[in-house]
Backbone as a printed PyTorch tensor [residue, N CA C, xyz], in Angstrom:
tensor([[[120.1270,   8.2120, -15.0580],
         [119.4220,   9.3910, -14.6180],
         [118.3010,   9.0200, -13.6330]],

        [[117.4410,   7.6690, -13.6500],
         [116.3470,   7.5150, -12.9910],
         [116.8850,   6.9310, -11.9180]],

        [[117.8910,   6.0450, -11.8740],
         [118.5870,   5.7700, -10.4570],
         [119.0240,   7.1770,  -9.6030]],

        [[119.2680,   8.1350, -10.2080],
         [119.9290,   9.2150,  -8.9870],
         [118.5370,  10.0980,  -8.9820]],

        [[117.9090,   9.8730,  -9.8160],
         [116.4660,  10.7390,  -8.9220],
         [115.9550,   9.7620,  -7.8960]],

        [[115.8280,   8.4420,  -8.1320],
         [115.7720,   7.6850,  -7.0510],
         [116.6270,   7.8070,  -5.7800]],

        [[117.5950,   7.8260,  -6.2290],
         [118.9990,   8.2780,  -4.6030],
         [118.6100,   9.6740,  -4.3270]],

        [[118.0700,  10.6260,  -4.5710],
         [117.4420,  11.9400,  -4.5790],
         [116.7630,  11.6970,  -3.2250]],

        [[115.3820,  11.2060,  -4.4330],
         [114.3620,  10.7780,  -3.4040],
         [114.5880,  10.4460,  -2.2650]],

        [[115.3390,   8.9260,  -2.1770],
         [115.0430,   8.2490,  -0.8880],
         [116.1900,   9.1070,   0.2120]],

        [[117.5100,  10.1640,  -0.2150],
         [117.8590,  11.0680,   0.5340],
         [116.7500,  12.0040,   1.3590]],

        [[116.1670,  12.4880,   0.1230],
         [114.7760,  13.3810,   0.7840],
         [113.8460,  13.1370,   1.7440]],

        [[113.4430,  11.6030,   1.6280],
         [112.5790,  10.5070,   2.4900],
         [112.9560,  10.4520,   3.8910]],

        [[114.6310,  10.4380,   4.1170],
         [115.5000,  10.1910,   4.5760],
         [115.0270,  11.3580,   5.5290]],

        [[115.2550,  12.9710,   5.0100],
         [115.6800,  13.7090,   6.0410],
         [114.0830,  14.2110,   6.0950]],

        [[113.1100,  13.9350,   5.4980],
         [111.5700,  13.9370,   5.6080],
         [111.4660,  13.3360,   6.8280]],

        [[111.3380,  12.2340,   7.0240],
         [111.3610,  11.0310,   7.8850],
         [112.2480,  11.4930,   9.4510]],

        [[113.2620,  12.2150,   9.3110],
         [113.7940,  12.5680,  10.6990],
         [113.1810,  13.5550,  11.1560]],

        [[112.8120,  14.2720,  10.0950],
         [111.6620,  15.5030,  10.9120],
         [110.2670,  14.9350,  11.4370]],

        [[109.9180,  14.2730,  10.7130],
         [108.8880,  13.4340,  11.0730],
         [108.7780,  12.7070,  12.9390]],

        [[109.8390,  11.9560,  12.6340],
         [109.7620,  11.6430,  14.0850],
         [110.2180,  11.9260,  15.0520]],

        [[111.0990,  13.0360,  14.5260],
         [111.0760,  14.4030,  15.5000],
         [109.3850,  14.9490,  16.0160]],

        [[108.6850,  15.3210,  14.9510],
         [107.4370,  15.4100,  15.1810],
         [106.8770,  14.7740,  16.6910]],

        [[106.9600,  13.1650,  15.9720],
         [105.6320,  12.7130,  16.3640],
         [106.5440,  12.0520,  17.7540]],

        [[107.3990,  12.6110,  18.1950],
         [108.3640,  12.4750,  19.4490],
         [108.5730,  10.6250,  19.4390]],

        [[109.1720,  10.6980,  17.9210],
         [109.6240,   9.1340,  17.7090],
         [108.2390,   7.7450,  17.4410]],

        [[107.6380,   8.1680,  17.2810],
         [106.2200,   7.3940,  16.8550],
         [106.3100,   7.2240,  15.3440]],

        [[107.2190,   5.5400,  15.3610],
         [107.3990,   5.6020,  13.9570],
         [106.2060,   5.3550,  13.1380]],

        [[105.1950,   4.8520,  13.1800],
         [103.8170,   4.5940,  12.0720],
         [103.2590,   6.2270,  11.9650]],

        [[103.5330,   6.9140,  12.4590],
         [103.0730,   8.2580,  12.6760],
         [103.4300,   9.0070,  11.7230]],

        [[104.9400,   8.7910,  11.4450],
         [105.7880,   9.5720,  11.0250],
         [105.7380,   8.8250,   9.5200]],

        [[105.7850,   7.4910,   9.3620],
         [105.7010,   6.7930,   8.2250],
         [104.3450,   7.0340,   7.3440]],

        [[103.4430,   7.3090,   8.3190],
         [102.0570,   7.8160,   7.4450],
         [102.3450,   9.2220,   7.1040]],

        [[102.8150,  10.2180,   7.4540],
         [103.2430,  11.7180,   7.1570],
         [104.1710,  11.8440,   5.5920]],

        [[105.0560,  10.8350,   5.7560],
         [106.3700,  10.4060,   4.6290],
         [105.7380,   9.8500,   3.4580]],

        [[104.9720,   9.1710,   3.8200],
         [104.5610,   8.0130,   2.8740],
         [105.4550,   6.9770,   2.7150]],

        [[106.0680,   6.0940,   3.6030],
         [106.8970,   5.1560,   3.4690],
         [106.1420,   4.0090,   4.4860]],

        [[106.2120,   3.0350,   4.3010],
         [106.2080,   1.6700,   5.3970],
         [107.2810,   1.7830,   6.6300]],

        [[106.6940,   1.3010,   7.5280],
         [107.4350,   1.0740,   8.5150],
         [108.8300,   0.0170,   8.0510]],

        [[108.3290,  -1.2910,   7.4930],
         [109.7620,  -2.1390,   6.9850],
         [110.4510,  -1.3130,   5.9210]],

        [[110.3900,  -0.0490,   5.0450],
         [111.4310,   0.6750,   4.4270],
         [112.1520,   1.2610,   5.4300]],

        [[111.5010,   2.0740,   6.7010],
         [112.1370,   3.1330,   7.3900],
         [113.2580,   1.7880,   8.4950]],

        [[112.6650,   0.5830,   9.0480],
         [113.7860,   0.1000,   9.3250],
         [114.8350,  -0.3690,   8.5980]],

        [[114.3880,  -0.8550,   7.2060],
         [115.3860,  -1.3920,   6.5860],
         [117.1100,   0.1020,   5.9220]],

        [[116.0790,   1.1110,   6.2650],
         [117.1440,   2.1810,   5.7950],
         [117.9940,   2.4600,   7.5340]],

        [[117.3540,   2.1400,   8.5430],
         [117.9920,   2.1560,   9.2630],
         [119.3760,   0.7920,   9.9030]],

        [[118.9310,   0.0200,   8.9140],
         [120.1010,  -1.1430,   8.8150],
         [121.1780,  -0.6150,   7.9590]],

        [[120.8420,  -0.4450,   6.5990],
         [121.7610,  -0.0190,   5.4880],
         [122.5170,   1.2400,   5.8210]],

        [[121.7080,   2.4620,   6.6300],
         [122.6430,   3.5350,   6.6320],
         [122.6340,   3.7990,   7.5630]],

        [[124.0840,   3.9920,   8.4730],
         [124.5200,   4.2020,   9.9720],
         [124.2790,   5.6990,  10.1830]],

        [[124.2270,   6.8720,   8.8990],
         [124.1340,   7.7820,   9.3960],
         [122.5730,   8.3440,   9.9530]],

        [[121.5170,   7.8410,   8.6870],
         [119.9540,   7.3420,   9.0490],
         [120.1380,   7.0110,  10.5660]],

        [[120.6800,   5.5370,  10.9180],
         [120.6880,   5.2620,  12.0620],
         [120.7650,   6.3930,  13.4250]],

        [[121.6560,   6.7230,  13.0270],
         [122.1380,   7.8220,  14.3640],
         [121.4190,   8.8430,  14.4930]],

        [[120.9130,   9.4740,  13.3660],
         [120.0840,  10.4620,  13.3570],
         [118.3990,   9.6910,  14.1400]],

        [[118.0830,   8.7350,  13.5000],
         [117.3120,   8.1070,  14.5140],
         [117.1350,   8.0930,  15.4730]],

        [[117.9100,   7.7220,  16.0320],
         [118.3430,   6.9300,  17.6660],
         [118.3400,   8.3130,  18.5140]],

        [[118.8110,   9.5130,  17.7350],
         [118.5400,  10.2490,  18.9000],
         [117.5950,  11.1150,  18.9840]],

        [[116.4050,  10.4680,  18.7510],
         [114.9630,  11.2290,  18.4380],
         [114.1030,  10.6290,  19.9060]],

        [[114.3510,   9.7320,  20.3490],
         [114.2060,   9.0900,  21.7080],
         [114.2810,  10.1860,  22.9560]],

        [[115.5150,  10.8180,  22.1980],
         [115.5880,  12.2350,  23.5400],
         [114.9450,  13.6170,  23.5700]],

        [[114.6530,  13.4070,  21.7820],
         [113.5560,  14.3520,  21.9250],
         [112.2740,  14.3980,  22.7610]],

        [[111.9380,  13.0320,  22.8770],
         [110.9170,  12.3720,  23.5420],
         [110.6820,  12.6390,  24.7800]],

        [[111.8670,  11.9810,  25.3120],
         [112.4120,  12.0540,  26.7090],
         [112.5110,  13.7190,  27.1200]],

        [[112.8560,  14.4470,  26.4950],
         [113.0630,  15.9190,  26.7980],
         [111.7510,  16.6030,  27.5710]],

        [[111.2800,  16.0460,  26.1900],
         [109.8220,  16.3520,  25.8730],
         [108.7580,  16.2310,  27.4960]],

        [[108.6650,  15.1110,  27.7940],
         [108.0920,  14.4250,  28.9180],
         [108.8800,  14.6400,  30.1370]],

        [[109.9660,  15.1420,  30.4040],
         [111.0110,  15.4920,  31.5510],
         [110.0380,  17.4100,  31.7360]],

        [[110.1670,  17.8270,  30.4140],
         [109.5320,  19.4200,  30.2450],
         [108.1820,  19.3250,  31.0960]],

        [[107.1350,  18.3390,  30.6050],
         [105.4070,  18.1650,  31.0120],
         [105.9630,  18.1140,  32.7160]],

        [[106.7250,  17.1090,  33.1870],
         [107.0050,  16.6720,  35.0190],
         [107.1940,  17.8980,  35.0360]],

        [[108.3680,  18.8720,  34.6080],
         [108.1640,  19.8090,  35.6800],
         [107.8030,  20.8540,  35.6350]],

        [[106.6250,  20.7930,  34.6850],
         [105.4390,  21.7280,  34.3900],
         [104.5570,  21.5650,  36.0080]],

        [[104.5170,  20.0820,  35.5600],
         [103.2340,  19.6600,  36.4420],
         [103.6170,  19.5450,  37.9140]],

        [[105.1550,  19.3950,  38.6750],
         [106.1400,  19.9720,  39.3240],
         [105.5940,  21.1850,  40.1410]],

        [[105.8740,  22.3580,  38.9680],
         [105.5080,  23.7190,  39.2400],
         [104.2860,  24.0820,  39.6030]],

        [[103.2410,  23.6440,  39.1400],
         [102.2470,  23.8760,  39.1810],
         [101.5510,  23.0240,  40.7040]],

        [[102.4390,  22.5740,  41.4610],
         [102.1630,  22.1160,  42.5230],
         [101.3280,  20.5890,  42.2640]],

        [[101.5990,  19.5410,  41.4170],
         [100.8160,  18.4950,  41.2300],
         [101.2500,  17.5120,  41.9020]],

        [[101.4050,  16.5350,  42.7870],
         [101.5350,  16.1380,  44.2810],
         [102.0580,  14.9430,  43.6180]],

        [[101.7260,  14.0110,  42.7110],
         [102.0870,  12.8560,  42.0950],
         [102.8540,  13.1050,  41.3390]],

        [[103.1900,  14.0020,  40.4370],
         [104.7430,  14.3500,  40.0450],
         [105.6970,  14.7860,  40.6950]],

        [[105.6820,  15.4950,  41.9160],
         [106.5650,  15.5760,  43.0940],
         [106.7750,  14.6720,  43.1590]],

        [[105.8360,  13.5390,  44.0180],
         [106.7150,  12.4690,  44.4390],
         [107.3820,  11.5890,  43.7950]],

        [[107.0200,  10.9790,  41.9670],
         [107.2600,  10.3680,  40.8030],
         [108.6240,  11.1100,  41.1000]],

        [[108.9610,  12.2240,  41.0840],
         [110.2690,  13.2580,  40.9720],
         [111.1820,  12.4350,  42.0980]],

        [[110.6610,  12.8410,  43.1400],
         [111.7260,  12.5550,  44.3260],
         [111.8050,  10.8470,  44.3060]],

        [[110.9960,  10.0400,  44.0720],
         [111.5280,   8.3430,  44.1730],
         [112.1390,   7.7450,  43.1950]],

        [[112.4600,   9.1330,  41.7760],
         [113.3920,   8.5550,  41.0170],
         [114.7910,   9.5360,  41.3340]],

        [[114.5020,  10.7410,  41.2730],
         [115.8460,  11.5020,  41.5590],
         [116.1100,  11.6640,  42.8280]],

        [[115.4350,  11.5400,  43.7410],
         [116.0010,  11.8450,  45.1100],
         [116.2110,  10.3480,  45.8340]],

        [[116.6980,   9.2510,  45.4690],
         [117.0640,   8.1430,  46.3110],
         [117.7870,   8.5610,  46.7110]],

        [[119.0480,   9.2370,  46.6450],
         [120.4450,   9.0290,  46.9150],
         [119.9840,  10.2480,  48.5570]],

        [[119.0440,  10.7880,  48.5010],
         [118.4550,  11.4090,  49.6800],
         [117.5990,  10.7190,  50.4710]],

        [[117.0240,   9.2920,  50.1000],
         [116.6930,   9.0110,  51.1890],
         [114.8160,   8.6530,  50.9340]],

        [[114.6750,   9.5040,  49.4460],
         [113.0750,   9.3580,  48.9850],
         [113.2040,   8.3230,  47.9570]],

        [[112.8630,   7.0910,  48.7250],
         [112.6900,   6.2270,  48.1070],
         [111.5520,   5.0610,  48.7720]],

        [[110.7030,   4.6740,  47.6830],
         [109.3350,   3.6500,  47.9430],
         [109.7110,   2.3860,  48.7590]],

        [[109.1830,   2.3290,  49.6360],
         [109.6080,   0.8210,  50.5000],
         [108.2950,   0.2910,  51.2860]],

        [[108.2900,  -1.0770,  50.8860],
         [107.2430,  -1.8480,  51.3350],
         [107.8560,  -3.0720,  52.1750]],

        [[106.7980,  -2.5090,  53.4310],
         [106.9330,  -3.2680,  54.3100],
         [106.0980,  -4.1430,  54.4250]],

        [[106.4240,  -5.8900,  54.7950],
         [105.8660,  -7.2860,  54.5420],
         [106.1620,  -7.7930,  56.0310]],

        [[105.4070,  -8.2100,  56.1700],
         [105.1740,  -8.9390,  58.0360],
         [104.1380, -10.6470,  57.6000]],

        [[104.9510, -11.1870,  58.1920],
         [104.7340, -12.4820,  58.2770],
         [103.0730, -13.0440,  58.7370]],

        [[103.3420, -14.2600,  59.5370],
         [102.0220, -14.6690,  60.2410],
         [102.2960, -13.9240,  61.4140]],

        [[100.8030, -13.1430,  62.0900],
         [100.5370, -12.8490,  62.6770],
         [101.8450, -11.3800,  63.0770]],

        [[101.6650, -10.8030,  61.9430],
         [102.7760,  -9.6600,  62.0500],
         [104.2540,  -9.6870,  62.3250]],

        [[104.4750, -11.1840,  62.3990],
         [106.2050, -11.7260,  62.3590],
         [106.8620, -10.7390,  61.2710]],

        [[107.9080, -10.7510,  61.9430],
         [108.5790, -10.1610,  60.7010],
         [109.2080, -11.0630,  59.5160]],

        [[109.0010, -10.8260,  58.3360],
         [109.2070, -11.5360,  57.1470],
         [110.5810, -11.5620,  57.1660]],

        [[110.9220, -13.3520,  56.7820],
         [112.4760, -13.5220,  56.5580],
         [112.0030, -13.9750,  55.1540]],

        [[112.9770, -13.0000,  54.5790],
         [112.9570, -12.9130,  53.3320],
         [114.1130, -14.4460,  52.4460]],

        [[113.4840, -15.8910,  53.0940],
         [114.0580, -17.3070,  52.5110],
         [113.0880, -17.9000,  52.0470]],

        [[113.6710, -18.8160,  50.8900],
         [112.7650, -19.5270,  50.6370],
         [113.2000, -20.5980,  50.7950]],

        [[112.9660, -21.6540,  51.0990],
         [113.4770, -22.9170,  51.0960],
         [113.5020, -23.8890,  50.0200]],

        [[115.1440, -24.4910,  49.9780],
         [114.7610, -25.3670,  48.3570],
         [114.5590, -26.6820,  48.7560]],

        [[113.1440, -26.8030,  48.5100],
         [112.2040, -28.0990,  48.0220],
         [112.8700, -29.1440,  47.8880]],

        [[113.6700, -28.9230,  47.1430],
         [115.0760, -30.0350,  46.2490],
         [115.4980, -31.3200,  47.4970]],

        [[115.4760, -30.2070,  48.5680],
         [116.0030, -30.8880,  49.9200],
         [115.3650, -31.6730,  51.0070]],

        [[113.6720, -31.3070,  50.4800],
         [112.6710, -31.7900,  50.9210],
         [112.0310, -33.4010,  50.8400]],

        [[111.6620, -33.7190,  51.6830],
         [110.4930, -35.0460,  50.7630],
         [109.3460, -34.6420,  50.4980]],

        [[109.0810, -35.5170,  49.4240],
         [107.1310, -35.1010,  49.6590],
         [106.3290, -34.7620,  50.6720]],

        [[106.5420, -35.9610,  51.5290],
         [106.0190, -36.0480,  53.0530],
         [106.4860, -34.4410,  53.7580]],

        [[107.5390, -33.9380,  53.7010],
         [108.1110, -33.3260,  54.4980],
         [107.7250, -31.6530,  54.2040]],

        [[107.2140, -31.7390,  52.9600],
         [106.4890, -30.5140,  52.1240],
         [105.5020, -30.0640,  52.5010]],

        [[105.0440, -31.6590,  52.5410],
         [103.2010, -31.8200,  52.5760],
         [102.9550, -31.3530,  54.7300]],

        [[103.7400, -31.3760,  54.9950],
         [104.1730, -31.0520,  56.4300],
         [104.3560, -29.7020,  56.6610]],

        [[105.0300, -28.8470,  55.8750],
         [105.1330, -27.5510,  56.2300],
         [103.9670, -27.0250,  55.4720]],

        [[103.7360, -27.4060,  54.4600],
         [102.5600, -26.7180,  53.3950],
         [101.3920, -26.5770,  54.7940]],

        [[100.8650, -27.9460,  55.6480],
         [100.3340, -28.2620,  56.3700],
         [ 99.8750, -26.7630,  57.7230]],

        [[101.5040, -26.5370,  58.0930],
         [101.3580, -26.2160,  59.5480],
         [101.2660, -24.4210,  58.4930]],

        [[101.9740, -24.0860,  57.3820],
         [101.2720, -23.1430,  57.0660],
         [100.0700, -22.5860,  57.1970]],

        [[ 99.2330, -23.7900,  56.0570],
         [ 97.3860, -23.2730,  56.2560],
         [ 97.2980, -23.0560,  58.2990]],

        [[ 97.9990, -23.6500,  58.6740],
         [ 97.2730, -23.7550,  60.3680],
         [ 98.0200, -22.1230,  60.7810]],

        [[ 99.1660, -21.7790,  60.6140],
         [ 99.5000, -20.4980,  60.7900],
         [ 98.1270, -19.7170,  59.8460]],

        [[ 97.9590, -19.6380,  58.7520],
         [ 97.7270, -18.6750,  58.5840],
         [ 95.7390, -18.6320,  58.9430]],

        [[ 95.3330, -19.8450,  59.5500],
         [ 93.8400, -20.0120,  60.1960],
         [ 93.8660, -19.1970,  60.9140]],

        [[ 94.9890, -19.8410,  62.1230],
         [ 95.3650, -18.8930,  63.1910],
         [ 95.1780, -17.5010,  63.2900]],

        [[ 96.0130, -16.5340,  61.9880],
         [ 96.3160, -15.7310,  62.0590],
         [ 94.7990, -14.9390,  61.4280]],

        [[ 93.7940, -15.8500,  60.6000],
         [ 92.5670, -15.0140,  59.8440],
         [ 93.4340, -14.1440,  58.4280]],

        [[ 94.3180, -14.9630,  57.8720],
         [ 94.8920, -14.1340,  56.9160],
         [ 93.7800, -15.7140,  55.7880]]])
């Protein structure tokens, strides 16, 4: 009898616990202080039971929902840094996307090599390392 009030319980804990971090938009210590359980019970029930598990796992999108809803609140409301946050993740395939441009010594354009060392001598390092610092005197960088 005290084992299945126990299987009771930790069922109850169980679907306590998914509302919970439904709540707290997946913030498990949040949700574990609400339950009254430890964080190492709520993972260890998420090892033992796949259905726990799944019900879990998709509390992440509550999250995600959640914070997709605030962007295009803040979207609407004309907020200039969520526009663009918007367009350099969803609008690449248009063309809005972040790009940084890198220019060499004295505004060369950057070739994006590096050279392997491996192939180098000491001497021959200590030579380019050399005419570097003198490029970049040159240049006041």
């Amino acid at each position: 009898m005290a084992q299945e009030r126990d299987r009771y319980d930790t069922i109850n804990k169980k679907a306590k616990m998914v509302e919970a971090l439904t709540e707290s938009l997946g913030i498990v210590t949040d949700a574990c202080r609400v339950v009254g359980i430890s964080r190492e019970t709520h993972y260890r029930w998420r090892e033992e039971d796949s259905d726990y598990k799944i019900q879990t796992d998709s509390i992440g999108d509550v999250a995600l929902d959640f914070v997709e809803g605030q962007l295009f609140k803040n979207i609407k409301e004309g907020k200039e840094r969520s526009v663009v946050f918007y367009m350099e993740t969803k609008g690449k395939r248009r063309g809005y996307i972040k790009r940084s441009e890198l220019a060499g010594v004295k505004d060369a354009p950057l070739i994006g090599f590096v050279p392997d060392f491996s192939k180098y001598t000491t001497e021959e390092i200590r030579e380019l390392l050399e005419k570097e610092r003198e490029a970049r005197k040159d240049a006041n960088i």
